[in-house]
C-alpha positions in Angstrom: 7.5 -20.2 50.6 7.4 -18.3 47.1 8.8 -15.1 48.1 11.5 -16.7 50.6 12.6 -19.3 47.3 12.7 -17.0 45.2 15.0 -14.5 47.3 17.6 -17.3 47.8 17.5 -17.9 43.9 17.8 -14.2 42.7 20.8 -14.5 46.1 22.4 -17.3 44.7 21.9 -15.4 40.9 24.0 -12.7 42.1 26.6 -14.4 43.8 27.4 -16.7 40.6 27.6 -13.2 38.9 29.5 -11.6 40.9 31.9 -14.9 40.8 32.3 -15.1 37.4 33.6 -11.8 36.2 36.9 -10.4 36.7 35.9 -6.7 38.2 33.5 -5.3 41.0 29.9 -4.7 39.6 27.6 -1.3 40.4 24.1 -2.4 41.3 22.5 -0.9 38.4 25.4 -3.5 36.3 23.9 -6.2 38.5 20.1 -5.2 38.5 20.3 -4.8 34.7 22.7 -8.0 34.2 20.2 -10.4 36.3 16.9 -8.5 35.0 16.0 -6.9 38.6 14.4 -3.6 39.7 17.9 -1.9 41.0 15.7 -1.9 44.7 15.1 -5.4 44.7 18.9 -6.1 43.6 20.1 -3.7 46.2 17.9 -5.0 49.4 19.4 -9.2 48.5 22.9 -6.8 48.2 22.3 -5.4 51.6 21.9 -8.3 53.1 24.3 -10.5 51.5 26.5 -7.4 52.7 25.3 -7.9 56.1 26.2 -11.7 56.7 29.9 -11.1 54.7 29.3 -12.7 51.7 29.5 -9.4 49.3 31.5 -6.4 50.0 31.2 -2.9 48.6 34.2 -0.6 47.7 33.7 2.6 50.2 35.2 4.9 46.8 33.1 3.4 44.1 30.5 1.8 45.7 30.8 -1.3 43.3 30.3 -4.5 44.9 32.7 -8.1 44.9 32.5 -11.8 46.8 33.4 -10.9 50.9 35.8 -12.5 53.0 32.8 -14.9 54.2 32.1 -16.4 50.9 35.8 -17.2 50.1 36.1 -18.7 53.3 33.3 -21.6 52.7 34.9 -22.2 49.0 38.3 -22.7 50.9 36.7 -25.6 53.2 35.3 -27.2 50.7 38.4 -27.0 48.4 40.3 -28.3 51.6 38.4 -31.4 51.1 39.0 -31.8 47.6 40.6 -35.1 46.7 42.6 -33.3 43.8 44.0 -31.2 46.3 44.7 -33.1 48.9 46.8 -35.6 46.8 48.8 -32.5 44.6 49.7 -30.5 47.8 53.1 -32.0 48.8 54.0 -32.4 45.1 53.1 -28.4 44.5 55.3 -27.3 46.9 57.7 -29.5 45.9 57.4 -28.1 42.4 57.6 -24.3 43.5 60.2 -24.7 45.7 62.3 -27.0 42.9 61.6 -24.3 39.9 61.6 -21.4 42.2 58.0 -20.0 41.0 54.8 -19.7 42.0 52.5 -23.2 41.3 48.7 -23.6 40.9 46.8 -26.1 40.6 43.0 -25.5 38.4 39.9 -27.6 38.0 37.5 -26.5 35.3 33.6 -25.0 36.7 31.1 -23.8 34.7 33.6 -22.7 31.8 36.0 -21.2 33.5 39.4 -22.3 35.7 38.8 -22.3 39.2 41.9 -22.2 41.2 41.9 -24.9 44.2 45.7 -24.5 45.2 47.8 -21.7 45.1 52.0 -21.8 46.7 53.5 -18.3 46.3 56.9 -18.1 44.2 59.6 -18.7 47.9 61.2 -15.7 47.5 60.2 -12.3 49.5 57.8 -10.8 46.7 54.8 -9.5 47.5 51.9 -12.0 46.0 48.3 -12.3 46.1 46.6 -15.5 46.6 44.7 -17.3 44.0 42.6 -19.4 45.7 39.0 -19.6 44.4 40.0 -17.0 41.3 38.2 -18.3 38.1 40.5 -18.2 35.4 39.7 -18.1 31.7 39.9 -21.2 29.5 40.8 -19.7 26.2 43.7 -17.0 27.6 45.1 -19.2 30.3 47.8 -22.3 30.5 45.8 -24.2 32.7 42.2 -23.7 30.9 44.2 -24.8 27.5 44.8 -28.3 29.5 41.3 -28.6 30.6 39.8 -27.8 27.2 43.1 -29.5 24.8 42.0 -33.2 27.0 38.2 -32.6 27.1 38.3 -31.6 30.8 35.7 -28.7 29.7 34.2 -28.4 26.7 35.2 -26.1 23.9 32.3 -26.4 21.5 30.6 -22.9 23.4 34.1 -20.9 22.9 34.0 -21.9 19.0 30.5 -20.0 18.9 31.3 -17.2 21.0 33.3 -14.0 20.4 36.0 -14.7 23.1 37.4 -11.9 25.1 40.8 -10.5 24.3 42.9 -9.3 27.7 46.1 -8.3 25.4 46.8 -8.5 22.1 48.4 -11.6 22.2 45.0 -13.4 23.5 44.1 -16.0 21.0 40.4 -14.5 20.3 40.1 -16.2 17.5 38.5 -19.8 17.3 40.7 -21.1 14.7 43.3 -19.8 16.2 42.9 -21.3 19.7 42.0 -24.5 17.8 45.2 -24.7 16.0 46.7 -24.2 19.8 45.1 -27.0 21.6 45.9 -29.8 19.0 50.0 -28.4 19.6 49.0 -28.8 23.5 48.0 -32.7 22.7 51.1 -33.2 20.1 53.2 -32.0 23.2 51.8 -32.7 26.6 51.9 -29.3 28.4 50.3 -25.8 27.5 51.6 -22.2 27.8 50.3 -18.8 27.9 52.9 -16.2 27.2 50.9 -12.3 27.8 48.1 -13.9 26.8 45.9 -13.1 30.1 48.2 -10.3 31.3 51.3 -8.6 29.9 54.5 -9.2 30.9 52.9 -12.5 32.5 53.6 -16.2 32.1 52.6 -19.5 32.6 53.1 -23.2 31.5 50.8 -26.0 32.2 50.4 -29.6 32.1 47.3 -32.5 32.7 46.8 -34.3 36.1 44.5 -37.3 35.2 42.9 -39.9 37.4 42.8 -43.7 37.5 41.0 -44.7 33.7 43.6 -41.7 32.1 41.0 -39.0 32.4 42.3 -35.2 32.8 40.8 -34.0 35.9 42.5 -31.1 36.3 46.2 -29.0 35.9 49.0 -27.9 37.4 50.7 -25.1 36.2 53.8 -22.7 36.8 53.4 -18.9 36.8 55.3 -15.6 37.0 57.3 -12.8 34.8 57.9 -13.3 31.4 61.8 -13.0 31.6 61.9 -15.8 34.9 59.5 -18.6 32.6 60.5 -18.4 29.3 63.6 -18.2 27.3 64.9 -15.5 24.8 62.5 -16.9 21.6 59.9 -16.1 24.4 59.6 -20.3 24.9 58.9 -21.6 28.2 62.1 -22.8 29.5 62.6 -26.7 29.1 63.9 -27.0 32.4 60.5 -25.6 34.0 58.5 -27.7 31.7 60.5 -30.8 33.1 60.1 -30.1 36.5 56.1 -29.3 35.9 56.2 -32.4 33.8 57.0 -34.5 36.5 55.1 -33.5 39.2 51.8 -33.5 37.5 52.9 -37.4 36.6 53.1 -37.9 40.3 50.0 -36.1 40.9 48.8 -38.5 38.6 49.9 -41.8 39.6 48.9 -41.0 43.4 45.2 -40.6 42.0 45.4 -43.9 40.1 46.7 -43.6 36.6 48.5 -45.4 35.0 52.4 -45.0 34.0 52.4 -42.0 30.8 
């Protein structure tokens, strides 16, 4: 069974790459990433290919998670106890505050997104559902890591990635950000992941007062924050308010 274990691990190695990077990967990228001979990495490629959990881009030839894959992460999301509960109150919130609303759990130090409702208006969107997010440059990772939901002592070692200019890549800096997110109860990102993006945040905790995850608001600059480039109060009420009733309905107390 050594060579059939083994395949399934350097399978499962690939996949978890794959997952946690924000662009497609060429095999010799993946063969080099993983420590593989580029035929061995392209053969588990093939066949992951084959059964729909990776797909290749026909023009590039760089490979990403298939339709397959995403559609296993969505069942098992669908069973989420997190989700479950903040569904109703998410759509509520997006359809109150007229943007789009996701919800984010922290995974092996990133944001995975479990719920995603579009902005209601005729946009065009893309779904978010099972995106990993970034801790440092995102509104819902500075929740997680501000209330010890995932831990920040690896990003304070670590050069951390800058997406714009306004990314806080500097551990002191991000520090200095996630006692303000305790002193105020909600987290923002202002062109910090992308520019002319958004996003506001607040905690979801469960019955003890534990932050289990975040729910957050998202869209264009000019439709979330204000003219100092502040997220608008209104918005932070609304979000405010429906992460409490996330809250309550998995157990915690009154805060």
């Amino acid at each position: 069974m050594a060579g059939p274990l083994q395949s399934i691990e350097r399978a499962a190695a690939i996949l978890r790459l794959l997952a946690g990077g924000p662009r497609r990967l060429g095999l010799g990228e993946v063969a080099a990433s993983l420590g593989l001979a580029k035929g061995t990495a392209h053969g588990i490629l093939r066949t992951l290919q084959h059964v729909d959990f990776v797909e290749q881009d026909p023009a590039t030839g760089k490979y990403q998670l298939g339709a397959a894959l995403l559609h296993l992460g969505t069942s098992y999301l669908d069973v989420n106890e997190l989700r479950s509960r903040s569904i109703n109150w998410a759509d509520a919130l997006a359809a109150r505050s007229g943007e789009a609303v996701r919800l984010g759990t922290p995974l092996e130090g990133q944001v995975l997104v479990v719920h995603h409702v579009f902005r209601p208006d005729d946009s065009l969107q893309t779904l978010d559902v099972g995106a990993l997010l970034p801790l440092h440059a995102s509104s819902l990772g500075k929740i997680l890591l501000a209330y010890g939901a995932a831990p920040l002592e690896p990003l304070l070692k670590e050069e951390l990635e800058a997406y714009t200019r306004h990314t806080l890549a500097v551990p002191e800096d991000l520090s200095r950000a996630l006692a303000e997110v305790r002193e105020q109860g909600w987290a923002a990102e202002v062109q910090e992941m992308s520019m002319g993006e958004a996003g506001v945040a607040a905690p979801i905790r469960s019955s003890g007062g534990l932050v289990v995850g975040a729910i957050g608001l998202s869209g264009p600059v000019e439709r979330i924050c204000d003219t100092r480039g502040r997220p608008q109060a209104s918005l932070v009420t609304l979000l405010r308010e429906a992460a409490r009733a996330i809250s309550r309905d998995l157990g915690a107390a009154r805060w």
